[in-house]
N, C-alpha and C positions, 0 to 999 in steps of 0.2 A: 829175421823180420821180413815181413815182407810190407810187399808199397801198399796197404789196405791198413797195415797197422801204424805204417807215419803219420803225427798229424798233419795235415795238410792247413795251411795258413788261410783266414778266409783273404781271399782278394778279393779287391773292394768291387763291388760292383759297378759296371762302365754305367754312367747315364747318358741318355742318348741325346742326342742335338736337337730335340723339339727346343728346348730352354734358351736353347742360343741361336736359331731362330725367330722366335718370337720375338725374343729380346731386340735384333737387327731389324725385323720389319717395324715394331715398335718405334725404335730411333728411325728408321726414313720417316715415318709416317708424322713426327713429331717436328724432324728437320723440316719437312715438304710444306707443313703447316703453318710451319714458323716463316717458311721463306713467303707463302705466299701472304699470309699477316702483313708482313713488313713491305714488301711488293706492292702490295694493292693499297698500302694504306690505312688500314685497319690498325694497325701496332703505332706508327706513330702521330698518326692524324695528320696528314697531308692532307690542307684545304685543295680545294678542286679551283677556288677564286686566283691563283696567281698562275693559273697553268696559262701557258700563251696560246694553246689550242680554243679555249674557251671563248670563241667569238668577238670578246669583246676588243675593242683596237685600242692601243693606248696612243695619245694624241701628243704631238711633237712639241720643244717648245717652241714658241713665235721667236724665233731666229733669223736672220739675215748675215752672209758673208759678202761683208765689200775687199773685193780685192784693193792692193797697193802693189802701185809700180814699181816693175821689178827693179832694184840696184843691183847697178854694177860698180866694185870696188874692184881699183889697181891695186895690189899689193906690192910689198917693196923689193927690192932687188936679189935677197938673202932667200926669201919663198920659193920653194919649189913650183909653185903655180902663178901664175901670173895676174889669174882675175878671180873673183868670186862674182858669182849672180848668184842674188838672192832674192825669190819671189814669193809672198806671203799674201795671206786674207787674213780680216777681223773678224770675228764672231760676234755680232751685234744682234741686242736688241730689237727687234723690229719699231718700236717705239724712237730709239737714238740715231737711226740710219740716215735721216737729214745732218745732224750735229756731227755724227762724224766726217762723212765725206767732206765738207762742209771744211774740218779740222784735217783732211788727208794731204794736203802741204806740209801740215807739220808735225805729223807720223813721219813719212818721210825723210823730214828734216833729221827726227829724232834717230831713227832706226840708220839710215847714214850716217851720223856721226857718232851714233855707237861703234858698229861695225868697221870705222877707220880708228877707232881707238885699242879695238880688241889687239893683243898680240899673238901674234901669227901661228906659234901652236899651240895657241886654244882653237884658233878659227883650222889648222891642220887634224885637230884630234876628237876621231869620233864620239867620243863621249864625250866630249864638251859640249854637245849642240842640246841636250835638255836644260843643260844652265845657260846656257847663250840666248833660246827661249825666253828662258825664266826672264832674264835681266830687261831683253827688247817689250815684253809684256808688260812689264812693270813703269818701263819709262813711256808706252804708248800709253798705259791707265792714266802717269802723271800728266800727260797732256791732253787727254781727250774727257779724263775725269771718271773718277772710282767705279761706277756704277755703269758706264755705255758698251767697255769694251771687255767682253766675258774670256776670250782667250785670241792666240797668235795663231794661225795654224801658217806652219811651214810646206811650202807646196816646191819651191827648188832653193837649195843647198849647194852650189855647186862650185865645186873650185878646179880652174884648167888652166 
């Protein structure tokens, strides 16, 4: 026999890579689209009114911070530090800023005798000073009255 009278198997024909590029540019062209859809806004509707480029200014609230005299508290014998200074402001109202000042004797009062009540490793342990906040905040509301004093802000913390 010779190789003319084998049969010979059809092998499959190769197809050529047109199909699997088109297919590849197809997908960029769909990704590219999609990204810039989503990008620009078109895909999920990003108003253009909360962008903070857009001119218009937003306007602060009518605020006033009265400072309070800073305390210094002795601590007791067993403390690693010897003093705390503690300097803070109110965040008022600008309407209540006569009634409080007015009332800043007895912030004071109050915020001093918190601070000689606390025990010493709360007033040593950093994570205790947002609840130490908390408590001083709540007892200047009780004295100055619900509505005048909007927060504490702590400006020194300091134990030496």
């Amino acid at each position: 026999m010779t190789q003319a009278d084998t049969p010979t198997e059809d092998l499959p024909k190769k197809k050529g890579k047109l199909p699997l590029l088109i297919g590849m540019a197809g997908a960029l062209a769909l990704g590219g689209g999609g990204f810039y859809a989503t990008y620009s806004g078109l895909l999920l509707g990003q108003s253009k009114t909360h962008s903070p480029a857009s001119g218009a200014a937003t306007t602060l609230p009518d605020i006033v911070f009265v400072p309070v005299d800073p305390i210094i508290i002795s601590l007791g014998p067993q403390s690693r530090s010897r003093h705390l200074r503690f300097a803070s402001q109110l965040e008022v109202s600008a309407a209540h800023v006569p009634e409080v000042q007015l009332l800043l004797p007895r912030v004071a009062d109050v915020l001093n005798s918190y601070l000689r009540a606390v025990e010493l490793e709360q007033l040593e342990d950093p994570a205790a000073l947002m609840r130490l906040k908390a408590q001083m905040l709540r007892r200047v509301q009780i004295v100055t009255g619900q509505d005048r004093v909007r927060d504490l802000l702590i400006s020194e913390f300091v134990l030496n």
